[in-house]
N, C-alpha and C positions, 0 to 999 in steps of 0.2 A: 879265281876262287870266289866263289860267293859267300857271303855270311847267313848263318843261319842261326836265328834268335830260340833261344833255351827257356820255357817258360814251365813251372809248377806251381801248384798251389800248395803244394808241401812245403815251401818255403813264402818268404813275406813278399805279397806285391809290390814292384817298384814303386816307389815312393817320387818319382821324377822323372825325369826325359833318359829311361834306360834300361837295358834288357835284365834280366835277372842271370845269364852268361848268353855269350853269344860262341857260335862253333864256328872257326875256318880251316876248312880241311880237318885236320887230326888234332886241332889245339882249338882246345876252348879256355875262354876266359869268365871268369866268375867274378860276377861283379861284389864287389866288400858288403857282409852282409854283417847287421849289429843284433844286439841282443833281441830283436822281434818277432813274438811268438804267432807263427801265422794265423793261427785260428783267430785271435782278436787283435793282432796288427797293435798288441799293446809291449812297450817293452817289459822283459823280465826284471824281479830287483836283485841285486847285489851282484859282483863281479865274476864268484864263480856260474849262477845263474846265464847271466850272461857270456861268460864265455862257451860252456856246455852248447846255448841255445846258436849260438855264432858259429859252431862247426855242424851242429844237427840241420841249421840251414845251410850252409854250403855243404854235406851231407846228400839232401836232397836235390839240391840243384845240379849237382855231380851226376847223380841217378840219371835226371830226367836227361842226363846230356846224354846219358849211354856210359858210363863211367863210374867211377869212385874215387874217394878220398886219396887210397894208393897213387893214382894214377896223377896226382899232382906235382907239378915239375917247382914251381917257385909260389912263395905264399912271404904275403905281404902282413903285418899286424900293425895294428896302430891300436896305439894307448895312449889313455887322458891322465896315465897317472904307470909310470915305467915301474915303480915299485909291485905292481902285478907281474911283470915279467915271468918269474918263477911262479905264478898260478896259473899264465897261461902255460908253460912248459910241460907242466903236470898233467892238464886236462887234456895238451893237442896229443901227446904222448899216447892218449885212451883213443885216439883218432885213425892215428896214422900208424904205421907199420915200415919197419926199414926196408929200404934205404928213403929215409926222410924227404923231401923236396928241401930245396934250397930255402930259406929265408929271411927275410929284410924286420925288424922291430924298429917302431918309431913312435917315439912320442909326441903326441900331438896337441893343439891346447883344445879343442874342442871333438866332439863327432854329431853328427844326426842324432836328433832326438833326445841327446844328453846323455848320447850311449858310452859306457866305460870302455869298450873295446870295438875294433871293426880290424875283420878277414877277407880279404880276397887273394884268388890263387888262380895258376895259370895253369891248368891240364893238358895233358897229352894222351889223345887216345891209338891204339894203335891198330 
């Protein structure tokens, strides 16, 4: 099975040594993306901002896999501050659609950029 690298400009250029998801076979992986607003690669401010901007990019990078948000099997969150927890629950809610994917919450002491939140998720397409 070979990998095959997932790349849009609808979402924020890697910032490092890595794809924006990559597909094998039927599952793609989607790399954790934080609050950055592709067109100026500049973060968004305050945490609902950010969380919005953190699903409308994996949003688009879902797209570009051939896919969508539905079609994600497990999704990872990590927060710089857990008392968000219930704001993100509110906005992934506007996201996704049931039967939810699985999910992991963690808090963390930092992220990229000085981002309050970062998403990544593990797709299946079929």
């Amino acid at each position: 099975m070979r990998k095959q690298a997932i790349h849009t400009a609808d979402a924020p250029q890697a910032i490092g040594t890595y794809s924006q998801a990559v597909r094998c076979g039927d599952t793609v992986y989607l790399a954790g993306q934080i609050g950055l607003d592709p067109a100026t690669m500049q973060m968004t401010e305050g945490i609902d901002a950010q969380i919005h901007r953190v699903f409308k990019n994996l949003q688009a990078v879902a797209a570009a896999a051939g896919g969508s948000l539905d079609d994600c099997a497990k999704v990872n969150v990590y927060l710089t501050d857990l008392g968000h927890f219930a704001k993100v629950n509110e906005i992934m809610a506007t996201y996704f659609h049931q039967p939810y994917p699985a999910r992991a919450a963690v808090g963390v002491a930092s992220l990229p950029r000085n981002a309050l939140v970062e998403v990544d998720a593990v797709m299946i397409l079929q």
